[in-house]
C-alpha positions as CSV (number, residue, x, y, z in Angstrom):
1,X,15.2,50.6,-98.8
2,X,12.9,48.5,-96.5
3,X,8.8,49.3,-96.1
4,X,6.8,47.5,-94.5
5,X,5.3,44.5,-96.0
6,X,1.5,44.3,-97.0
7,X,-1.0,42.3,-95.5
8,X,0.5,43.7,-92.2
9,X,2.0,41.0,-90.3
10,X,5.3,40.2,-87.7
11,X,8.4,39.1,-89.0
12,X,10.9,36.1,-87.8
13,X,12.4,38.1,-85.4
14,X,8.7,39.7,-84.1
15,X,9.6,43.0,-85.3
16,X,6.8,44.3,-88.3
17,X,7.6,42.4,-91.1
18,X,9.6,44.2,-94.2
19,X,9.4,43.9,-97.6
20,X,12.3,45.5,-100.3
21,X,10.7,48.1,-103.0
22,X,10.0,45.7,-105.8
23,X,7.3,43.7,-103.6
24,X,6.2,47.1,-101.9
25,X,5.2,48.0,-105.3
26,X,3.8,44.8,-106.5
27,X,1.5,45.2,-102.9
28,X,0.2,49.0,-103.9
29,X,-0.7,47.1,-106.9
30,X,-3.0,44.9,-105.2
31,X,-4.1,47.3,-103.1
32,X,-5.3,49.6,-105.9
33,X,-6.7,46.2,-107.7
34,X,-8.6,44.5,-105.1
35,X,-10.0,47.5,-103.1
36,X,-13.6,48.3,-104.6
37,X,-14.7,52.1,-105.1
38,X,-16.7,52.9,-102.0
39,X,-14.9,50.5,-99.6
40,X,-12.2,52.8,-97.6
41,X,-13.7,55.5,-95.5
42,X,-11.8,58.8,-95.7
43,X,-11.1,57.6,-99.5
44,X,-14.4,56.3,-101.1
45,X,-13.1,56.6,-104.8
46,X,-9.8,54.7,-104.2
47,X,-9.9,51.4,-105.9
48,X,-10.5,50.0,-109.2
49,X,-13.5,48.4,-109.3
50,X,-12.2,45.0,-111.3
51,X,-13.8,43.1,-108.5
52,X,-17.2,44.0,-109.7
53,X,-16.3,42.0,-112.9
54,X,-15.7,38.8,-110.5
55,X,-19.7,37.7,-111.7
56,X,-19.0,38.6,-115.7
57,X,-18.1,35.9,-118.0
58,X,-14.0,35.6,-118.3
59,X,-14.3,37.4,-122.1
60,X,-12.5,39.4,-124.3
61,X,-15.4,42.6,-123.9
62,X,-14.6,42.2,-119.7
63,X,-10.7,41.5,-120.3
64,X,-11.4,45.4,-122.1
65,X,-13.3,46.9,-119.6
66,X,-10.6,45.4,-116.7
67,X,-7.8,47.2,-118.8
68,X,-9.4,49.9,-119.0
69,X,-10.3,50.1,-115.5
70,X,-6.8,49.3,-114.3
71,X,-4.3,50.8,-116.2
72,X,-6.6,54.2,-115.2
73,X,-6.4,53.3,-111.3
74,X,-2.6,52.7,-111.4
75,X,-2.5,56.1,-112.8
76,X,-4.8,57.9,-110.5
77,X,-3.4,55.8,-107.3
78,X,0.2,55.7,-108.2
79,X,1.7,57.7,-110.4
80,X,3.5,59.6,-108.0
81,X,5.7,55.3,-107.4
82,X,5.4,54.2,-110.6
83,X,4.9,55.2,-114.8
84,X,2.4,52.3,-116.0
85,X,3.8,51.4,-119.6
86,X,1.4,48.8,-120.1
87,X,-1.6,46.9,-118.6
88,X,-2.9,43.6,-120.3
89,X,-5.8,41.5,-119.1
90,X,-5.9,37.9,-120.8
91,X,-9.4,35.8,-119.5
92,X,-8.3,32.4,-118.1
93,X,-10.8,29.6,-117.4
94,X,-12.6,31.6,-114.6
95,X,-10.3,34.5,-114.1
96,X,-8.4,37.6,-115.4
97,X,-4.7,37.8,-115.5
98,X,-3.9,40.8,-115.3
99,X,-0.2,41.6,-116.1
100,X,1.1,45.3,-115.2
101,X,4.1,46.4,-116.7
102,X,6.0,49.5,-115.3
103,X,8.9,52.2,-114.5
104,X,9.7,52.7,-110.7
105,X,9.7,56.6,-110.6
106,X,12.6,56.4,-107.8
107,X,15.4,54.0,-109.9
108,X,13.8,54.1,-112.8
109,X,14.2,50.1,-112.8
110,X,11.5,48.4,-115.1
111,X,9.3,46.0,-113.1
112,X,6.2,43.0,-114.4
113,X,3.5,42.3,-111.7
114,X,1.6,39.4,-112.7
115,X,-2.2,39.3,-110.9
116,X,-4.8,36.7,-111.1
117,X,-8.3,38.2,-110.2
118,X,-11.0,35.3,-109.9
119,X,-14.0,35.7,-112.7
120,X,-17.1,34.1,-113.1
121,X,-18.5,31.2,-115.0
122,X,-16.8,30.7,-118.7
């Protein structure tokens, strides 16, 4: 099944680009990650809120608080697309990885989505 692929944009043929379900998900995923709380209109709690960590020190007490905060959005956001079986945050030089493990509701096929969010000084 096609959707259309996120950031919007036109395809090869100059039809709206389309993306299969695996990187639709992976998308909602960065949606949900990289929207702050406050930033949509109609929704102003949609988001997660890890961006507000980008000026914290990449450390274990902010790798928490991201888990925390993400494996709680995915849930809120998109539970309806996917189960979240498990969120970890690892600090990296300057950033967060942030690796989301999961169960598409629809084929029930497992799925990794692997996200770098930038941090601030070490």
């Amino acid at each position: 099944m096609s959707q259309i692929d996120y950031p919007f944009h036109f395809g090869s043929h100059g039809r709206t680009a389309q993306t299969d379900t695996s990187d639709y998900i992976r998308d909602l995923i960065e949606q949900v990650l990289f929207t702050a709380p406050g930033e949509r209109v109609m929704r102003p709690d949609f988001g997660s809120g890890v961006m507000q960590l980008v000026f914290a020190a990449a450390s274990p007490e902010v790798a928490a608080t991201a888990q925390f905060l993400v494996q709680g959005s995915l849930q809120q956001w998109l539970s309806d697309v996917i189960i979240v079986e498990s969120v970890e945050v690892q600090p990296q030089d300057s950033a967060l990885l942030i690796t989301v493990h999961y169960i598409e509701r629809r084929s029930q096929a497992r799925g990794v989505a692997q996200i770098s969010v930038p941090g601030g000084m070490p």
